[in-house]
C-alpha positions in Angstrom: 1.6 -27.9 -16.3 0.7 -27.7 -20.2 -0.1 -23.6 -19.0 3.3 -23.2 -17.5 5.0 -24.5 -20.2 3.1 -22.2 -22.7 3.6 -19.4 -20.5 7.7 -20.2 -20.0 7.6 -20.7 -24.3 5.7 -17.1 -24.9 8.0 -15.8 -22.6 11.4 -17.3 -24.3 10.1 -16.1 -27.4 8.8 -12.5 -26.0 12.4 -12.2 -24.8 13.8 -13.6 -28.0 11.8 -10.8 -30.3 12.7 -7.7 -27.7 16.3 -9.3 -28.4 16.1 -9.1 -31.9 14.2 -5.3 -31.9 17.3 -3.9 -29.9 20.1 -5.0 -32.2 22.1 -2.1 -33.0 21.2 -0.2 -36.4 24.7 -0.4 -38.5 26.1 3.4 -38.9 28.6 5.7 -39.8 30.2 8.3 -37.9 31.5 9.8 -41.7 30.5 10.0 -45.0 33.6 8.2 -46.7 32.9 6.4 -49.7 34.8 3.4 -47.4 32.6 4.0 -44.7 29.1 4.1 -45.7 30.2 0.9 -48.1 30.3 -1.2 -44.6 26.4 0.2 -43.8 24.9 -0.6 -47.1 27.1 -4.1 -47.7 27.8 -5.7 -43.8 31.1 -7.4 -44.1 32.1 -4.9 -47.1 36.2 -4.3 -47.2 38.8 -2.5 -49.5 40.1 -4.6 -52.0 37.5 -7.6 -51.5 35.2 -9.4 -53.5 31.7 -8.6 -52.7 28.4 -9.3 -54.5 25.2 -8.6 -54.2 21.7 -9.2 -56.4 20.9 -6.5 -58.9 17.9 -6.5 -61.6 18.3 -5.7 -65.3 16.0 -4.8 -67.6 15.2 -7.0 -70.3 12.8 -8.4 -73.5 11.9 -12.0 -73.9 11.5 -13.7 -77.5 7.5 -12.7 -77.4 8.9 -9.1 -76.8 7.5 -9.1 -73.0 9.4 -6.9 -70.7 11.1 -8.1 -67.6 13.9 -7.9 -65.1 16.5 -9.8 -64.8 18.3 -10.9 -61.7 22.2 -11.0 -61.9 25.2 -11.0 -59.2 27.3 -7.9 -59.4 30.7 -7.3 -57.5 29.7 -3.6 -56.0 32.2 -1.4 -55.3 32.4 2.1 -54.6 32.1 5.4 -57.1 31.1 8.5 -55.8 29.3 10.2 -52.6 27.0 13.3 -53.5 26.2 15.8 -50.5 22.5 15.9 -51.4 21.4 18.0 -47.6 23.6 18.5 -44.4 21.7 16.1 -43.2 21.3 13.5 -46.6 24.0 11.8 -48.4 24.1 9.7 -51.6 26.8 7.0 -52.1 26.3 5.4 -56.0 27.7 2.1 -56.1 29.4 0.7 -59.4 28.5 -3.2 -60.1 30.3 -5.4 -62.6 28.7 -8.4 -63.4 29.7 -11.7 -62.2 29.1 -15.2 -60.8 27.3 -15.7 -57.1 31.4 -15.9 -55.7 32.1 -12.6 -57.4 34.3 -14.0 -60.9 33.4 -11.5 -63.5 31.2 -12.4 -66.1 31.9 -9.4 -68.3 32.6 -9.4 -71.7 33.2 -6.3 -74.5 29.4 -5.9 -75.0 28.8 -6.0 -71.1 27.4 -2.5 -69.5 28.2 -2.4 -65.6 25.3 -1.8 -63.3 24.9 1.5 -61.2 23.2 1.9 -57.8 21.9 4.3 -55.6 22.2 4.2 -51.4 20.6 7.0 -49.3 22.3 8.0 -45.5 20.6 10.4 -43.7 22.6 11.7 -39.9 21.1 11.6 -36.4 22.7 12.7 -33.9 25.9 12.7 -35.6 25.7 9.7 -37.4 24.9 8.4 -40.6 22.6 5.8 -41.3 20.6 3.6 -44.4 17.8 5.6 -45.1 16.7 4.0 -48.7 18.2 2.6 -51.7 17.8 2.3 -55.5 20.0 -0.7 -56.4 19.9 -0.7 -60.1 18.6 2.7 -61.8 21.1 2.5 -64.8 22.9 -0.3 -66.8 25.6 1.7 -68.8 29.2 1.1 -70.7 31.1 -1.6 -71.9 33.4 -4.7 -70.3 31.2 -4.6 -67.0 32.4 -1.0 -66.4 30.0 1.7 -66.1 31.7 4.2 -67.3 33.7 7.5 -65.5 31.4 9.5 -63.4 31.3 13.7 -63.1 29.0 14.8 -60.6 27.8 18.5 -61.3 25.2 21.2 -60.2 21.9 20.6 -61.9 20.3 23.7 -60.6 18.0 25.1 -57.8 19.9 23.0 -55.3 19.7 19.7 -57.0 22.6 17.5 -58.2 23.3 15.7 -61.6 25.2 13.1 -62.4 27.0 12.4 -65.6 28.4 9.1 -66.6 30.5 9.0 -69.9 31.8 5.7 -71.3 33.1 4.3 -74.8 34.7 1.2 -76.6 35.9 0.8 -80.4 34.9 -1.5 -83.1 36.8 -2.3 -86.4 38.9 1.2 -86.0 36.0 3.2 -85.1 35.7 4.8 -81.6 32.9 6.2 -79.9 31.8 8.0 -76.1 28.6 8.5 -74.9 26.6 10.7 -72.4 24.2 9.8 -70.0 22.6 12.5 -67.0 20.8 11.4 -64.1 19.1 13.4 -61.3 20.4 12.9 -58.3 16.8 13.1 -56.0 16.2 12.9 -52.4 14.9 9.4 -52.7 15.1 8.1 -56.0 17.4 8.4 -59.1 15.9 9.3 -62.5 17.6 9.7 -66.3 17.5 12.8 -67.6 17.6 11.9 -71.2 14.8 10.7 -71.6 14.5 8.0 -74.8 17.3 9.1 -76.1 19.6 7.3 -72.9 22.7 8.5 -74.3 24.2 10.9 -76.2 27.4 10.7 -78.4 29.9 13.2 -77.6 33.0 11.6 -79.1 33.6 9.8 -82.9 36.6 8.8 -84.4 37.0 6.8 -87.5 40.6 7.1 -87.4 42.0 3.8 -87.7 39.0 2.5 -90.3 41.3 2.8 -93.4 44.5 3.0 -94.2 44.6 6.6 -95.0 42.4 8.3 -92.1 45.7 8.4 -89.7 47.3 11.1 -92.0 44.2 12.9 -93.0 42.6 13.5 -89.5 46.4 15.3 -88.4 46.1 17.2 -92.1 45.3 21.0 -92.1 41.5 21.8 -92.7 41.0 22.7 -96.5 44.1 20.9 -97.6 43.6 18.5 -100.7 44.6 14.6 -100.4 44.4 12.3 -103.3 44.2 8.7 -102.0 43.6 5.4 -104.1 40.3 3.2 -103.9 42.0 1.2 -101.6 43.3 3.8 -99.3 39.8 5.7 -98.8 35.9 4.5 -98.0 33.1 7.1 -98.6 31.1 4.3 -96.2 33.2 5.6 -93.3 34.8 8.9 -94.3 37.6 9.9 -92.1 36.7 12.0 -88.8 37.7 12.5 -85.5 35.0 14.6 -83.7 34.8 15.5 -79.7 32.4 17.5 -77.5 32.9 18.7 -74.2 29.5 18.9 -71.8 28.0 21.2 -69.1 25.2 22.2 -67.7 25.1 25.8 -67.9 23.8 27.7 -64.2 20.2 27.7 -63.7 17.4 29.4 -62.0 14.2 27.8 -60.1 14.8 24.9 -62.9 18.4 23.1 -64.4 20.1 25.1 -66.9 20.7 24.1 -70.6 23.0 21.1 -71.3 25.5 22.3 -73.7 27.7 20.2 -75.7 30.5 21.6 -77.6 32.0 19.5 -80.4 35.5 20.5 -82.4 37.4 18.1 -85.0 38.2 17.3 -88.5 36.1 15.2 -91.1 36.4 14.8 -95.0 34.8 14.8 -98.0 35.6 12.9 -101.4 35.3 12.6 -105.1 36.3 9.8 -107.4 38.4 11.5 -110.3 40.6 10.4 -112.9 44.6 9.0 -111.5 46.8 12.5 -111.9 49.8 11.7 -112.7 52.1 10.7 -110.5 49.3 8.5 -109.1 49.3 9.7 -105.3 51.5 11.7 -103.0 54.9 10.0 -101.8 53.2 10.4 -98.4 50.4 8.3 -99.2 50.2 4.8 -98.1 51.0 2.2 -100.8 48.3 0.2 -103.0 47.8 -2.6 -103.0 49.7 -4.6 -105.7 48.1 -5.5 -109.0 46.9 -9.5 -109.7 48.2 -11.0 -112.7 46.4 -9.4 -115.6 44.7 -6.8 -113.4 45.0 -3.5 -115.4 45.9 -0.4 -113.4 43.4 1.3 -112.0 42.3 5.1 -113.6 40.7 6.4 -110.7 41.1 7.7 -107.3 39.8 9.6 -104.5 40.1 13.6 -104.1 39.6 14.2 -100.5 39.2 17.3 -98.7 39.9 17.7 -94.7 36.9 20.0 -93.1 37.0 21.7 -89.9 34.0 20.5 -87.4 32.9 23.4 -84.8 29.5 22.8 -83.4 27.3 23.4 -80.6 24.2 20.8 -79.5 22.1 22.6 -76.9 19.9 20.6 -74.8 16.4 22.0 -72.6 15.2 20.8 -69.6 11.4 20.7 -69.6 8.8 18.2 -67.9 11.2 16.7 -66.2 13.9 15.9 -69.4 16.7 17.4 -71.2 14.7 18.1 -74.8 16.5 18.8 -77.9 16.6 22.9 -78.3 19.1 23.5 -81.0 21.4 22.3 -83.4 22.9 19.2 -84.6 25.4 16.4 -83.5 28.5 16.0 -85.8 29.5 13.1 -84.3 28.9 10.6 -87.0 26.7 7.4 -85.1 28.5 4.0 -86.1 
């Protein structure tokens, strides 16, 4: 009896196990962002909250390195045709609770991830995934995403992102290669590269003097002017320029306005009617004798970037976007 009963259990659970081996691998018979969503996330829909467990990269007090794990709500950003027969579909992930209630704030980057389809027989199916290879931008949103040719087949992807602080605005760069099975930055240590500066709305007078002609003269009070900031507005486009067996160069070209100043002596009258007003005297404050001479510069620049062992290298000139 006890070696029936073994035999009837091994047999349930033989039949049990082929069960489970023949349970249809998800697919997709197209290569829809939409679609290959419902592969890589079961249960995945339009307009739905859907989370999954992500790692981020991070430093404990003793300076240790370690990841992370956080809930993201994934959606989807863009599908790169890496093969006809391989596709990649990268995932954008804003940070949030385990029910998918964002837990984003303005210092917050937004995660990015990497699934892999490859077709057989007409359809496409998981083939690999890279679920966090980049924490980038600012209120849980990664950022906007370009994809472009890196060269000798392969793809790139750009993501560009940017947020303000105290009047000051800034965008930033980051390139990744798009691989067969794995994602890697392409900026090595550097991450990200600023592409876009404005200092516009710092101080009072930087509205009118960014829209000024380049090599005009502007006399501005203390008040009106900070040689801390200076007034700029600086932006760069980016490409990467055709390549051969290996990626072209990345080439970023920058155009804008920035100023330079002097403190001289008050010229009477004491500033241009077009100038904003100063700020009125205290009691027994005497008049002030000096003020700011500032001149508007033209910015033209090019920063060229080199791909070797693997990164985009710094080759040539310098970035007139002022850091901040």
């Amino acid at each position: 009896m006890r070696i029936l009963i073994a035999t009837i259990l091994f047999g349930l659970a033989s039949l049990l196990v082929a069960c489970k081996s023949k349970a249809p691998e998800a697919f997709s018979t197209n290569t829809e962002a939409e679609a290959l969503m419902q592969v890589a996330f079961p249960g995945w829909k339009k307009d739905a909250l859907v989370v999954t467990q992500v790692t981020q990269p991070d430093t404990d007090a003793s300076g240790v390195k370690q990841e992370l794990p956080l809930w993201v709500q994934v959606t989807p950003a863009k599908v790169a045709t890496l093969s006809a027969d391989r596709v990649l579909l990268i995932v954008a992930g804003t940070p949030s609770d385990a029910q998918g209630a964002s837990q984003a704030g303005h210092s917050t980057p937004g995660n990015l991830g990497a699934y892999w389809f490859e077709r057989r027989e007409g359809r496409w199916y998981l083939a690999g995934s890279q679920p966090s290879f980049a924490w980038s931008g600012f209120f849980g949103d990664p950022g906007e995403l370009t994809l472009t040719p890196l060269g000798n087949g392969q793809q790139a992807l750009g993501v560009v992102n940017g947020s303000c602080w105290q009047g000051m605005c800034g965008r930033w760069l980051s390139l990744y290669a798009l691989g067969a099975q794995r994602v890697d930055a392409l900026l090595g240590s550097e991450e990200a590269l600023m592409i876009e500066s404005d200092a516009s709305g710092a101080t009072p007078g930087c509205p009118d003097l960014v829209a000024a002609k380049p090599g005009s003269q502007h006399r501005l009070s203390l008040e009106d002017y900070s040689t801390n900031y200076g007034c700029y507005s600086v932006s760069g486009t980016w490409q990467i320029q055709p390549g051969g067996s290996q990626p072209g160069d990345l080439v970023i070209s920058f155009t804008g306005k920035q100023t330079s100043a002097q403190v001289v002596p008050i010229q009477a009258p004491a500033a241009p009617a077009s100038a904003p007003a100063s700020e009125p005297l205290e009691e027994g404050e005497a008049p002030p004798s000096e003020e700011y001479l500032v001149q508007v510069q033209a910015v033209q620049a090019r920063l060229i970037y080199r791909f070797k062992d693997g990164l985009y290298r710094h080759a040539s000139g310098d970035n007139p976007a002022p850091g901040f």
